[in-house]
N, C-alpha and C positions, 0 to 999 in steps of 0.2 A: 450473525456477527458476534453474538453473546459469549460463543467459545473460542473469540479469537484470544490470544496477546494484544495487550499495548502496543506492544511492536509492530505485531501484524497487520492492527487497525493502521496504524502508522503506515506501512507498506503499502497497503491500498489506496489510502490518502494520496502517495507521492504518484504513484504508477496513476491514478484519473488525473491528477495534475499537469502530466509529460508526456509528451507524442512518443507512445512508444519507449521509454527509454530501455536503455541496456542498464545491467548489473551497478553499475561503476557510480553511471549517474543516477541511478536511486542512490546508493550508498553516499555520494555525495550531499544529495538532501537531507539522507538523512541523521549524518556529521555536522552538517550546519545549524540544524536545527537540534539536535543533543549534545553539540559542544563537546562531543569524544570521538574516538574513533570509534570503527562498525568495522568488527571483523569479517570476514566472507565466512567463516564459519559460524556465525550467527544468521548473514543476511541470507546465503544460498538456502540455508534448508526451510528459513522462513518462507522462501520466497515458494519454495519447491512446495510448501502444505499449503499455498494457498491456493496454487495450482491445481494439487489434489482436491482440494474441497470444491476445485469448481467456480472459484471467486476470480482467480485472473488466469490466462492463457500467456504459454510461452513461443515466441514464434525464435526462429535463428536466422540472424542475417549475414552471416556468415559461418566459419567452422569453429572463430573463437567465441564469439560474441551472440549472445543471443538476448530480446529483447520481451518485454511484458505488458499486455495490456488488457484490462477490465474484460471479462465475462459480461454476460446480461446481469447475470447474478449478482455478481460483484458491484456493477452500478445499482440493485437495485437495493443491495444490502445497504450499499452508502447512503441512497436515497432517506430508506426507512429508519436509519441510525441519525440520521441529517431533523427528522419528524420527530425522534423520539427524545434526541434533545432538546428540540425545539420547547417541548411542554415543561421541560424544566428549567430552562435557561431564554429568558424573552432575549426578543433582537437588539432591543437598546440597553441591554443589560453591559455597567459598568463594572469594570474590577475595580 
């Protein structure tokens, strides 16, 4: 996960969060949570290298729409990025 983007870390976050979503509804998430818009020419090709790296799989539930969900990889990248902050950020840790 070390060569991801921000972003990208981002995109995986949202995709183990949602059954499956389509395009739209990551993008939705992840407008809500950056308080701007997400162009598709930002989110598609992010979405398409994570793809390629093997972190999430694209399925198509239709001819428009197609939908994304976690690799093994990709959960286990989470897992070990999930441990590696753990040792520098405790659980009761206040902002």
């Amino acid at each position: 996960m070390y060569d991801l983007t921000g972003f990208q870390r981002d995109l995986l976050y949202v995709i183990a969060g949602l059954e499956e979503p389509h395009g739209l509804a990551i993008k939705d998430e992840l407008e809500a949570y950056y308080e701007k818009e997400i162009h598709h020419g930002r989110l598609y090709p992010n979405l398409d290298t994570l793809v390629e790296k093997g972190l999430v799989d694209k399925g198509q539930r239709d001819r428009r729409t197609n939908y994304y969900t976690l690799t093994r990889r990709g959960r286990r990248e989470i897992k070990a990025r999930d441990e590696w902050e753990a040792e520098y950020v405790p659980e009761d840790f206040e902002a």
